[in-house]
N, CA, C and O atoms as a CHARMM CRD file, in Angstrom:
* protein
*
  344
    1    1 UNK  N    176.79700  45.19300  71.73600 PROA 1      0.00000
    2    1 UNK  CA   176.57800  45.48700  70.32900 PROA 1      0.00000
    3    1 UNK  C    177.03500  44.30000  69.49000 PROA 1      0.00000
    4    1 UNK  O    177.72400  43.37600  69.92100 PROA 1      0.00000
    5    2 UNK  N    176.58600  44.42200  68.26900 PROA 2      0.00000
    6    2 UNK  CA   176.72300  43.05200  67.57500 PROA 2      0.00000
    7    2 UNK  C    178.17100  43.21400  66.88600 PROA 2      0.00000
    8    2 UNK  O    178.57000  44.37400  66.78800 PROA 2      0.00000
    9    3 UNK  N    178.71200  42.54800  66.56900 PROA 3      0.00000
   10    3 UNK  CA   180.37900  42.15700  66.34700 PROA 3      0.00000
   11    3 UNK  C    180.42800  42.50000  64.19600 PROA 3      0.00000
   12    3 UNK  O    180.12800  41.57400  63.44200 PROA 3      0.00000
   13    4 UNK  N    180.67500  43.34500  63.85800 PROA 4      0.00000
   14    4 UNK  CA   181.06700  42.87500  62.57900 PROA 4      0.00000
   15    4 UNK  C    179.64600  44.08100  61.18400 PROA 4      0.00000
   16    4 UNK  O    179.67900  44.33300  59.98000 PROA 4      0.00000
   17    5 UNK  N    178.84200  44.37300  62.12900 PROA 5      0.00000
   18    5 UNK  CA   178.13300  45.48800  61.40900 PROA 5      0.00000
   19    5 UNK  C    178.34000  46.77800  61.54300 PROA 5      0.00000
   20    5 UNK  O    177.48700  47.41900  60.92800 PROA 5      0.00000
   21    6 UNK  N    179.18400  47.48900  62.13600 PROA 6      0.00000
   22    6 UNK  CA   179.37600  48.82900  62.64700 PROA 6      0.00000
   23    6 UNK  C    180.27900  49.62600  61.45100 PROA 6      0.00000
   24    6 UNK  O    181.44200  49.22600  61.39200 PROA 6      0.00000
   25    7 UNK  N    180.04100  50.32800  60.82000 PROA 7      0.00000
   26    7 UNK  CA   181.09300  51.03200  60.00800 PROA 7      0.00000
   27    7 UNK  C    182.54200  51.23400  60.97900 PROA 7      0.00000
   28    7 UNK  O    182.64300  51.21200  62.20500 PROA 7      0.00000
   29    8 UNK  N    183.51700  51.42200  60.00800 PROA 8      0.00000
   30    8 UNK  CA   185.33000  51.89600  60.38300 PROA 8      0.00000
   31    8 UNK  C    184.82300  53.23100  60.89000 PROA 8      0.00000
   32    8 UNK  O    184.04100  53.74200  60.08800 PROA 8      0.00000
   33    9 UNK  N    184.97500  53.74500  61.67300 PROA 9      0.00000
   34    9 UNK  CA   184.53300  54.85800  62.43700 PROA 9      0.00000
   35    9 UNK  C    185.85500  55.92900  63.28900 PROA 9      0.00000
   36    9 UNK  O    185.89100  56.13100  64.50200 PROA 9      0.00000
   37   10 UNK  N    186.66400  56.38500  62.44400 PROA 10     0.00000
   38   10 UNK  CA   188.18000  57.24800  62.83800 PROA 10     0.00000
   39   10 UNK  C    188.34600  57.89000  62.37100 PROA 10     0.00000
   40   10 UNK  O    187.66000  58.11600  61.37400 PROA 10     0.00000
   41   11 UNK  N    189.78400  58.98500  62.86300 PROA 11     0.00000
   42   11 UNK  CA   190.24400  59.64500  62.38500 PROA 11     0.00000
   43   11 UNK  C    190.53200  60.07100  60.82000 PROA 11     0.00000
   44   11 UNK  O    191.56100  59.68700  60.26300 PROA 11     0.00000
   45   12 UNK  N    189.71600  60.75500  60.25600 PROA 12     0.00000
   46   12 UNK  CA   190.04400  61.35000  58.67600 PROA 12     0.00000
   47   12 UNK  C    190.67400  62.59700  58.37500 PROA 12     0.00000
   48   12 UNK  O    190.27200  63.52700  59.07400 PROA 12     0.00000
   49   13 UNK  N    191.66700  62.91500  57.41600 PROA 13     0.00000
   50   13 UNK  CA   192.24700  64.26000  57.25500 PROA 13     0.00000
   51   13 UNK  C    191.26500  64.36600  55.61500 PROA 13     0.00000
   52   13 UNK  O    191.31500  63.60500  54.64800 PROA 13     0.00000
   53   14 UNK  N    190.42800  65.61900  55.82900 PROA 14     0.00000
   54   14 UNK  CA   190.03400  65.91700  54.91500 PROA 14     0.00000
   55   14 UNK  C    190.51100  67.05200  54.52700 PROA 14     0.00000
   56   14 UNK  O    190.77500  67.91000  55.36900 PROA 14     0.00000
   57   15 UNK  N    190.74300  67.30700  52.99200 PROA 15     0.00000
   58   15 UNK  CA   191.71900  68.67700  52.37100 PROA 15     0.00000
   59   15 UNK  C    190.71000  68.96500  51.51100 PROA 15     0.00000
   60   15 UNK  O    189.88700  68.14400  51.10700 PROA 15     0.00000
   61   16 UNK  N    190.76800  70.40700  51.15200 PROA 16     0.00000
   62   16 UNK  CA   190.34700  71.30000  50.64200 PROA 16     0.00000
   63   16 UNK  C    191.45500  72.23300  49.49200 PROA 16     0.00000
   64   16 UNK  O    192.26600  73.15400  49.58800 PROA 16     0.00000
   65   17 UNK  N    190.70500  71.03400  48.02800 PROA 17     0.00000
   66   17 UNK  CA   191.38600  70.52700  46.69600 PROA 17     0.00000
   67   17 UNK  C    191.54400  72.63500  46.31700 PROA 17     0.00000
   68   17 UNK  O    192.49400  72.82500  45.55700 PROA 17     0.00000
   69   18 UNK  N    190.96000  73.71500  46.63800 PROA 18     0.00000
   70   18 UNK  CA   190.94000  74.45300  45.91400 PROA 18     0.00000
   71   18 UNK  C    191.67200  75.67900  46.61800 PROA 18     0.00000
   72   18 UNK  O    191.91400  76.79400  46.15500 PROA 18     0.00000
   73   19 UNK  N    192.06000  74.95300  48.33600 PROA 19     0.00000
   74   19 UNK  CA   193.39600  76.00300  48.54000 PROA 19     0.00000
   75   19 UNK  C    193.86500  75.21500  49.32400 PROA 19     0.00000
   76   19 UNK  O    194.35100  75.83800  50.26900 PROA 19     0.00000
   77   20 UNK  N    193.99400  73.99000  49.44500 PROA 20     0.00000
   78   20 UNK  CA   194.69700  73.65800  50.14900 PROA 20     0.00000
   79   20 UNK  C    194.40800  72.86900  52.07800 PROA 20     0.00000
   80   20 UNK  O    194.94200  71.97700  52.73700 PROA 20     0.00000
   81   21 UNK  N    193.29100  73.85200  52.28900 PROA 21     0.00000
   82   21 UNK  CA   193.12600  73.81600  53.60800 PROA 21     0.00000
   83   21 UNK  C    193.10800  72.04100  54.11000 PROA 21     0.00000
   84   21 UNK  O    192.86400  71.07400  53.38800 PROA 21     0.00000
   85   22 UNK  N    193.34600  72.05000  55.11900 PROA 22     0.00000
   86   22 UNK  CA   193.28700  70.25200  55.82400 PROA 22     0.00000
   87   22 UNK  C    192.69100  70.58100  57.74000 PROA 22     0.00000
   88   22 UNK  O    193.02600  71.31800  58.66700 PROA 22     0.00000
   89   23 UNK  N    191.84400  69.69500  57.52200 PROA 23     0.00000
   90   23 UNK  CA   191.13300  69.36900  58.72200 PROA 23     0.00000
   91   23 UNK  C    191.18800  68.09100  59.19000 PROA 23     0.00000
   92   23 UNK  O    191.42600  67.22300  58.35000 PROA 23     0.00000
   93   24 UNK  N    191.02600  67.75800  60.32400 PROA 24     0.00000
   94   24 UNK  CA   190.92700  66.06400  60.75200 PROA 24     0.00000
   95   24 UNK  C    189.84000  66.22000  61.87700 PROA 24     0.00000
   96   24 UNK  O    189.98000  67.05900  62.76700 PROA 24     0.00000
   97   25 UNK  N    188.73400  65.36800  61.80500 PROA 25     0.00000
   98   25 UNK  CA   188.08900  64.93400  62.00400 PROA 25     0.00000
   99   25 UNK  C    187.74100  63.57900  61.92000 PROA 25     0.00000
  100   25 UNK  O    188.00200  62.96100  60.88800 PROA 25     0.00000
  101   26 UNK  N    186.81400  62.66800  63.50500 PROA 26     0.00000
  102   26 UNK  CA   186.28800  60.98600  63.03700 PROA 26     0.00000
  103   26 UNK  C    185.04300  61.22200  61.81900 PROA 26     0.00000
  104   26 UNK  O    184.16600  62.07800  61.70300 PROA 26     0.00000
  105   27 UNK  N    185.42100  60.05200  61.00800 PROA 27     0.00000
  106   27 UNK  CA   184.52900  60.06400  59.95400 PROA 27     0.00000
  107   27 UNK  C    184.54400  58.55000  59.93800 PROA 27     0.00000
  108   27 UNK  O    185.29700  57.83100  60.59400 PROA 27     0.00000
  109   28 UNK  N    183.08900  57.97100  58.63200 PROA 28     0.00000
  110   28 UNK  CA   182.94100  56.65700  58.66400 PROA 28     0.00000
  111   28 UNK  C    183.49800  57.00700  57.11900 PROA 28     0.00000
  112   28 UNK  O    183.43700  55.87900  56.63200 PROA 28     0.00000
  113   29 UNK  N    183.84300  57.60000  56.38600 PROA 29     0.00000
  114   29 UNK  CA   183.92800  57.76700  54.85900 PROA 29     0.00000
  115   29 UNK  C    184.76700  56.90500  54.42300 PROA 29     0.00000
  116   29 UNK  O    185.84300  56.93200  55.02100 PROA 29     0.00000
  117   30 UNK  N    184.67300  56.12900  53.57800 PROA 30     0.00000
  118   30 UNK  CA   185.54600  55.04800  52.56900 PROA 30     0.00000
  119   30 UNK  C    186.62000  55.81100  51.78300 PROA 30     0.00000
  120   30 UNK  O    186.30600  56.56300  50.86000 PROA 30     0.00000
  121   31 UNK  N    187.95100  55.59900  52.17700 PROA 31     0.00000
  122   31 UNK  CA   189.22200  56.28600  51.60400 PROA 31     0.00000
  123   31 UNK  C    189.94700  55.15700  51.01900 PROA 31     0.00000
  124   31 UNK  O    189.98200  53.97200  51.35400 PROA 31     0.00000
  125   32 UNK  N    190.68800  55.98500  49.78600 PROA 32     0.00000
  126   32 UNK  CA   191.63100  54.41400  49.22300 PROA 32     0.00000
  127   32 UNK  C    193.13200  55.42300  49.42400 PROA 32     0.00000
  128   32 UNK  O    193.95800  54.51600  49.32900 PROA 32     0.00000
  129   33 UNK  N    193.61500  56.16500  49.54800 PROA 33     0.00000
  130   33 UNK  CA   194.66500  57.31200  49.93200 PROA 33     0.00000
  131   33 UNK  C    194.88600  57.78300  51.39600 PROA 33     0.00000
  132   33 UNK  O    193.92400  58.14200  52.07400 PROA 33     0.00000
  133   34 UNK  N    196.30400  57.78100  51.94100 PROA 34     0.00000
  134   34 UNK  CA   196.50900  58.38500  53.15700 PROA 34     0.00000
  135   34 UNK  C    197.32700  59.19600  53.26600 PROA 34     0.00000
  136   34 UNK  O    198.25500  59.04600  52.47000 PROA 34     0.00000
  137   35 UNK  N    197.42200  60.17400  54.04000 PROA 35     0.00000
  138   35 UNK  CA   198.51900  61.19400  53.90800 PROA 35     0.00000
  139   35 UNK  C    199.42100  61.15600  55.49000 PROA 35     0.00000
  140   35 UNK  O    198.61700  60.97600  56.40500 PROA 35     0.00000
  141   36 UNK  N    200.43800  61.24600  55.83700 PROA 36     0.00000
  142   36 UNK  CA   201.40700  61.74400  56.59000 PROA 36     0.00000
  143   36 UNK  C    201.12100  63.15400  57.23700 PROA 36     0.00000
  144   36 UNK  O    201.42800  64.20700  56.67800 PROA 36     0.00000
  145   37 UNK  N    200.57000  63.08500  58.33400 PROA 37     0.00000
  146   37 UNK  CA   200.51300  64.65600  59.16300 PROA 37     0.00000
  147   37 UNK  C    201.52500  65.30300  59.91300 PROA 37     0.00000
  148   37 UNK  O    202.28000  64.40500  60.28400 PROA 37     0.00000
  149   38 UNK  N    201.90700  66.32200  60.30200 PROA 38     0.00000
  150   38 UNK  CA   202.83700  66.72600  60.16700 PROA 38     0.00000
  151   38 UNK  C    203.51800  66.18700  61.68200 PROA 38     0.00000
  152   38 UNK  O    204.70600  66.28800  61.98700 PROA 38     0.00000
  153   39 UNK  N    202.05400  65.39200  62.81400 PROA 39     0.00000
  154   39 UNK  CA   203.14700  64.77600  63.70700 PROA 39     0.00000
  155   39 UNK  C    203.00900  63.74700  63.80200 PROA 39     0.00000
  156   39 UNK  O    202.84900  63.02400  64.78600 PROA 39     0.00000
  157   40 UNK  N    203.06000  63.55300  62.69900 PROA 40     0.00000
  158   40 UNK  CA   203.98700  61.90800  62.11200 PROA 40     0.00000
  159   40 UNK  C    202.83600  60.61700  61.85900 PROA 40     0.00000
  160   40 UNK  O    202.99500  59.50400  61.35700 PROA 40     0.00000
  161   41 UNK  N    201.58400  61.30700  62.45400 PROA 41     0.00000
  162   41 UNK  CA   200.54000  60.05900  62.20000 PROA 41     0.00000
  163   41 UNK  C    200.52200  59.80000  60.78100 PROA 41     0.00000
  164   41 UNK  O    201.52300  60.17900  60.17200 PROA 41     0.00000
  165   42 UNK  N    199.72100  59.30700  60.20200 PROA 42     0.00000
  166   42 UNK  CA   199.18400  58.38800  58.34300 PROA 42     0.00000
  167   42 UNK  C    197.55400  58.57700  58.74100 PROA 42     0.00000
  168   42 UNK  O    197.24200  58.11400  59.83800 PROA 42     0.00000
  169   43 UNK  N    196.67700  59.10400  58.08800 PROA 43     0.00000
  170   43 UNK  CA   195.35100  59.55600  58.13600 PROA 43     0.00000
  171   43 UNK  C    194.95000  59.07300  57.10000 PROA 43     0.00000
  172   43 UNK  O    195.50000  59.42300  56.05600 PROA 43     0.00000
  173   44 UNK  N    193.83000  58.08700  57.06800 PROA 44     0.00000
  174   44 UNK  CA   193.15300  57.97300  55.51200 PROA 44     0.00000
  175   44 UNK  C    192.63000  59.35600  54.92000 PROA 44     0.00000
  176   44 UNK  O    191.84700  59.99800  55.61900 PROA 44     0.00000
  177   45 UNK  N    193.01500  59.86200  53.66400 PROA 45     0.00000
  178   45 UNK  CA   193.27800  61.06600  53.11100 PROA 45     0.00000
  179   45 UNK  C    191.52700  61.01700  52.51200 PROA 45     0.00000
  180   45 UNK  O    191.06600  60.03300  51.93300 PROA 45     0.00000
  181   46 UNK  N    190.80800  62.16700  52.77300 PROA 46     0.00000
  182   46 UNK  CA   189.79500  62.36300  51.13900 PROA 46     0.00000
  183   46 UNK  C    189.27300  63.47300  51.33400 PROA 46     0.00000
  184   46 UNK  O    188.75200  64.00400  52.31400 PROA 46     0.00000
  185   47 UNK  N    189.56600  63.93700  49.74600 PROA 47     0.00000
  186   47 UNK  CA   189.35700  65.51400  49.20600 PROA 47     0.00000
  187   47 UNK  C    187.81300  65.52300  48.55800 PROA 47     0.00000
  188   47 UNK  O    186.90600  64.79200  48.16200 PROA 47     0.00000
  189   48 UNK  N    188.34100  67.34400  48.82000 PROA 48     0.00000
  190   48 UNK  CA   187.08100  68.09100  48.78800 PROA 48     0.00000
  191   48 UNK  C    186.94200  69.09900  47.91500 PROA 48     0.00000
  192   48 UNK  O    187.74900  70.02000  48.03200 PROA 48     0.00000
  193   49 UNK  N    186.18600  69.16500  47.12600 PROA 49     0.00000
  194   49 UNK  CA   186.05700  70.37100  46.51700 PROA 49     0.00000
  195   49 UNK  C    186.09000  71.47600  47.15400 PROA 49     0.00000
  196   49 UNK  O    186.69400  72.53000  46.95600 PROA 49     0.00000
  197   50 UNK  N    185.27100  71.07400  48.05700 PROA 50     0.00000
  198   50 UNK  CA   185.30400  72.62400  48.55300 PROA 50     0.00000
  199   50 UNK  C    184.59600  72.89300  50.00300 PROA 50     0.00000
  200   50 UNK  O    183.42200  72.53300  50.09800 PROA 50     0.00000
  201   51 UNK  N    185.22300  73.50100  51.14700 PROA 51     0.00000
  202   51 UNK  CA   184.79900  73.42800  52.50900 PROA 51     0.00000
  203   51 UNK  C    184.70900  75.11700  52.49500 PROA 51     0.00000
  204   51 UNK  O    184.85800  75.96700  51.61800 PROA 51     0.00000
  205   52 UNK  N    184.26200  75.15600  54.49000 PROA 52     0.00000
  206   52 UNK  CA   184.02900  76.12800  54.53800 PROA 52     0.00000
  207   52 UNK  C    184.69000  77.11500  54.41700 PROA 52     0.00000
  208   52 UNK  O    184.18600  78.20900  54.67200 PROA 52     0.00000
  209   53 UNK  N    186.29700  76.97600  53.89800 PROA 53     0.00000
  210   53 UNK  CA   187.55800  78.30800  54.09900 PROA 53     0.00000
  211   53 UNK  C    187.41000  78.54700  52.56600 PROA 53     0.00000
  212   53 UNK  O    187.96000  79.54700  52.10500 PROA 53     0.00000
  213   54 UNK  N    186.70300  77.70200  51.71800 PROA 54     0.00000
  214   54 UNK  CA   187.01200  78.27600  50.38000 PROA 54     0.00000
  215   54 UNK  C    185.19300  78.58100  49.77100 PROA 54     0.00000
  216   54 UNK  O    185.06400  79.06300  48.64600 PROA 54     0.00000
  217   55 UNK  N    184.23500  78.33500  50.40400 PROA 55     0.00000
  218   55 UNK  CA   182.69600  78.35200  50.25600 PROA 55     0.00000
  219   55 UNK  C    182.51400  80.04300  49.61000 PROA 55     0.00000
  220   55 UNK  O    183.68000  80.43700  49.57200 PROA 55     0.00000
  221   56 UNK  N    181.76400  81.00100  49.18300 PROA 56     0.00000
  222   56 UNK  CA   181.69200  82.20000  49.16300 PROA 56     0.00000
  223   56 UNK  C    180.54300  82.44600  50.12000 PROA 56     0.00000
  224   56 UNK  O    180.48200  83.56600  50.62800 PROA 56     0.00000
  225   57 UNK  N    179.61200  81.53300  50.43500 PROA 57     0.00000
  226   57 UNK  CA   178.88900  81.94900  51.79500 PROA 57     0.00000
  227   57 UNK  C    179.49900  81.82100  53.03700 PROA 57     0.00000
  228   57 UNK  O    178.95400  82.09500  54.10600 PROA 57     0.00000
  229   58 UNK  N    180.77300  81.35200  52.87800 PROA 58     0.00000
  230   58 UNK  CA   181.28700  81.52100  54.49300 PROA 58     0.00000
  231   58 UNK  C    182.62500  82.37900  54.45400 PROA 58     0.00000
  232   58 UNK  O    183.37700  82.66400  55.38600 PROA 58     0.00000
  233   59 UNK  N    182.70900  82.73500  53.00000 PROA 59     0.00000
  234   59 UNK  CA   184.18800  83.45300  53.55100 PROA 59     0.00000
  235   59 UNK  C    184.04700  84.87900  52.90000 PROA 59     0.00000
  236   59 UNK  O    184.98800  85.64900  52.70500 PROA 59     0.00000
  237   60 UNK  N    182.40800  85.16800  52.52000 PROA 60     0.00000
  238   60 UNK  CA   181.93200  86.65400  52.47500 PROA 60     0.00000
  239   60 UNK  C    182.11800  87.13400  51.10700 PROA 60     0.00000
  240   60 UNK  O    181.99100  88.30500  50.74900 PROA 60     0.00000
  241   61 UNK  N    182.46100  86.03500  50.29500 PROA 61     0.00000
  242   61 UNK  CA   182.41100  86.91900  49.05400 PROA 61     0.00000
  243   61 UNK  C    181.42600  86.57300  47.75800 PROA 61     0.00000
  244   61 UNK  O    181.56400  86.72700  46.54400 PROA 61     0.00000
  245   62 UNK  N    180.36500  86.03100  48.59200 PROA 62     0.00000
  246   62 UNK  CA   179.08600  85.36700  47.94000 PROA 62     0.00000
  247   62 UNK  C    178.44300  87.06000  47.25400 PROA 62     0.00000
  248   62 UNK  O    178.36900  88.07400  47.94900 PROA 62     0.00000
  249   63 UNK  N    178.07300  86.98800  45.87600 PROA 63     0.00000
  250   63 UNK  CA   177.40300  88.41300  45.43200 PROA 63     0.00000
  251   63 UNK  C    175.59600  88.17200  45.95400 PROA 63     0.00000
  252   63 UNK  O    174.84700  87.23800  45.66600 PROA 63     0.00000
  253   64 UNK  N    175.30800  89.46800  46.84200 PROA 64     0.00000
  254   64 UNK  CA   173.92000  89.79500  46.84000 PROA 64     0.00000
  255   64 UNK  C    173.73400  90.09400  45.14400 PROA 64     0.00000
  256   64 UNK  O    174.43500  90.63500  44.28900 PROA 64     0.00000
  257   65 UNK  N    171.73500  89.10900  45.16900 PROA 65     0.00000
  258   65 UNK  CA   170.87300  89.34100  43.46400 PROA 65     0.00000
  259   65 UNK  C    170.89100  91.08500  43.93600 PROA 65     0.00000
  260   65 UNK  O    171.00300  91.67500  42.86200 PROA 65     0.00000
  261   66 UNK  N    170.85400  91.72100  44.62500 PROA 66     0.00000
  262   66 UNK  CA   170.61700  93.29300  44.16200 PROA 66     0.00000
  263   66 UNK  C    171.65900  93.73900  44.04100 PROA 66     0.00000
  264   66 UNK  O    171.45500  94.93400  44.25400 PROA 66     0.00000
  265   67 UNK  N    172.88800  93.60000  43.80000 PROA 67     0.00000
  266   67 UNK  CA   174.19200  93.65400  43.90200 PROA 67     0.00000
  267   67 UNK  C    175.12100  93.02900  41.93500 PROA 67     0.00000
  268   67 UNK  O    176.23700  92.91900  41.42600 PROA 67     0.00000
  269   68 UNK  N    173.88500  92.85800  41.64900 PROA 68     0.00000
  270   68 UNK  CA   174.70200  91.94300  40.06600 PROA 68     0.00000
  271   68 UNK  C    173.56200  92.71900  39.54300 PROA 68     0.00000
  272   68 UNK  O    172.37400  92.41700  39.65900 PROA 68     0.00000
  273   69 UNK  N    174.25200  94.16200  38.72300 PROA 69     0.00000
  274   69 UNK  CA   174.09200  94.68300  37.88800 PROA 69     0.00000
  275   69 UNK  C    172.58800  95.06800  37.69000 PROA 69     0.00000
  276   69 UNK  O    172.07400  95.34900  36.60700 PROA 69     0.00000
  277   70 UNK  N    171.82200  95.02800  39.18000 PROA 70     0.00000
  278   70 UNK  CA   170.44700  95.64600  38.51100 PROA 70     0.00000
  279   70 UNK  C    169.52100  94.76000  38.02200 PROA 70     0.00000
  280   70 UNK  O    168.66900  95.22000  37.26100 PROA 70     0.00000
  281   71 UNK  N    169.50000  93.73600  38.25800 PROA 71     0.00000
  282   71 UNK  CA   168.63900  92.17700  37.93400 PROA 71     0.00000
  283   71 UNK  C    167.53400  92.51200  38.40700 PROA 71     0.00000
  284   71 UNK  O    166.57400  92.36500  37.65100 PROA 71     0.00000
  285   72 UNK  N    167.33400  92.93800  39.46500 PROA 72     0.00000
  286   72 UNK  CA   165.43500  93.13400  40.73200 PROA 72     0.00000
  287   72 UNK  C    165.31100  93.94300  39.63200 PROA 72     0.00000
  288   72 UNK  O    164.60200  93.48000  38.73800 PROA 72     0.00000
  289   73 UNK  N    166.01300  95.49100  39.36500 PROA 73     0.00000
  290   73 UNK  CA   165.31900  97.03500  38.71900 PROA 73     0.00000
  291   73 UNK  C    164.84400  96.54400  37.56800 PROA 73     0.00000
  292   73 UNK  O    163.76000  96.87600  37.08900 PROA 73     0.00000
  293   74 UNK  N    165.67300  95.68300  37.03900 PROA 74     0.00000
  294   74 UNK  CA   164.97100  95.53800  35.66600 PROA 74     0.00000
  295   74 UNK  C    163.92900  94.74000  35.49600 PROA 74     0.00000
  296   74 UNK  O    162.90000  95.01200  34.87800 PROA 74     0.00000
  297   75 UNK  N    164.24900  93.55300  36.15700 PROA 75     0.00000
  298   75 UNK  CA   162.71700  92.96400  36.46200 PROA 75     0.00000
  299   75 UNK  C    161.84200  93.43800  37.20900 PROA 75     0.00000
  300   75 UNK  O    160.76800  92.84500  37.10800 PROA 75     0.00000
  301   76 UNK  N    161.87200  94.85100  38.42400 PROA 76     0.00000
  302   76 UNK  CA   160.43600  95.50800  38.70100 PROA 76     0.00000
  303   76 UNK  C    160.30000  96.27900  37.40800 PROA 76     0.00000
  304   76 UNK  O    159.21300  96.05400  36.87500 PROA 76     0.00000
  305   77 UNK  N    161.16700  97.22400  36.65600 PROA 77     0.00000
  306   77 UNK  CA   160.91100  98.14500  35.70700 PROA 77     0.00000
  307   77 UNK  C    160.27100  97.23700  34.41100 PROA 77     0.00000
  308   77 UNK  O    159.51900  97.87900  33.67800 PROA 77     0.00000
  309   78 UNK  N    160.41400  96.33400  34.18900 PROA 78     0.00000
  310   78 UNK  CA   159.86500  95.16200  32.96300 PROA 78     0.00000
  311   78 UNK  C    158.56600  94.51300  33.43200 PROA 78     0.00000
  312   78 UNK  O    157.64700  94.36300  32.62600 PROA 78     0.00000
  313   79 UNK  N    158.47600  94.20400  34.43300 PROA 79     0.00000
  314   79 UNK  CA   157.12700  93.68900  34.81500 PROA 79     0.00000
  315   79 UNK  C    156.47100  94.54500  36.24300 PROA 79     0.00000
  316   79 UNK  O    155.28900  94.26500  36.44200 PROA 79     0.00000
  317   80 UNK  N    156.96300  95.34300  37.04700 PROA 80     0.00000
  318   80 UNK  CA   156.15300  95.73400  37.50400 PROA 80     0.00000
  319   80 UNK  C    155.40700  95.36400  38.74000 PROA 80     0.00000
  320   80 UNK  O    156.15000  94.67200  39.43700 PROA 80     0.00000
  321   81 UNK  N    153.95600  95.58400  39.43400 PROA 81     0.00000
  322   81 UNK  CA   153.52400  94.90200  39.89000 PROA 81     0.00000
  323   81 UNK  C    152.59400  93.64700  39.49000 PROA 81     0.00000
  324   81 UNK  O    151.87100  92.99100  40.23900 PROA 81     0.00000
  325   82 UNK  N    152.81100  93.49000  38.09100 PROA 82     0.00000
  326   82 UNK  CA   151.81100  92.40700  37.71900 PROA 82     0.00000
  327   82 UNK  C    152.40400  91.08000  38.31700 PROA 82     0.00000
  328   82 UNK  O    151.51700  90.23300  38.42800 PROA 82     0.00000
  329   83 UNK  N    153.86600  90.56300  38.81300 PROA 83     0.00000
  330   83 UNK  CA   154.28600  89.59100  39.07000 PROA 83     0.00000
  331   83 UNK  C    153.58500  89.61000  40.35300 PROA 83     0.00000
  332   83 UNK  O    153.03500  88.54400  40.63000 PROA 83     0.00000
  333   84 UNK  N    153.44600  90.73400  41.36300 PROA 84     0.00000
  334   84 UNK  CA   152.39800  90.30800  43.22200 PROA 84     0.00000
  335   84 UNK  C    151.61000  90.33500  43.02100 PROA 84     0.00000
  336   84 UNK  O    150.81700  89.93000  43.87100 PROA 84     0.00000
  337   85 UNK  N    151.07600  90.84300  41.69700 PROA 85     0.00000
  338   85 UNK  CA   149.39200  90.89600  42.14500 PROA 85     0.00000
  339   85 UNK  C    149.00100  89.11800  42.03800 PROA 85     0.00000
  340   85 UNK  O    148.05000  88.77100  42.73800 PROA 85     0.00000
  341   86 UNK  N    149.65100  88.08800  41.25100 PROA 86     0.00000
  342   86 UNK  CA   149.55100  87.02200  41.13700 PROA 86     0.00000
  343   86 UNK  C    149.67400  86.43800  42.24600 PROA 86     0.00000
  344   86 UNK  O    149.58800  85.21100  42.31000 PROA 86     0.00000
């Protein structure tokens, strides 16, 4: 392989800014911050809004549209079938 084109390709601790959570995983991602893990390594650090422990499609508390107040009823009861027949 050629010498000097390959992305930094290691260990990353990525956190999860909205509870906390931390994962480590290799990543090529550009970090300017590192954090201290708890056995003793230094990880280039970079946050996240938001992963899968804080997502509402993965941690089940995503609202079903038939579930928020009647949105489908009122739009079949307001329009009907004229919206399929289209």
């Amino acid at each position: 392989m050629k010498e000097g084109i390959h992305p930094n390709y290691r260990e990353v601790c990525f956190v999860d800014l909205s509870n906390g959570f931390k994962f480590v995983t290799r990543s090529c991602v550009g970090t300017r911050e590192t954090v201290k893990m708890d056995d003793g390594r230094e990880l280039p650090l970079f946050k996240l809004d938001t992963s899968s422990e804080s997502h509402p499609f993965y941690t089940g508390t995503q609202k079903s549209v038939n579930d928020m107040g009647g949105r489908v009823d009122k739009f079949l009861k307001k329009f009907g079938n004229k919206a399929a027949a289209k």
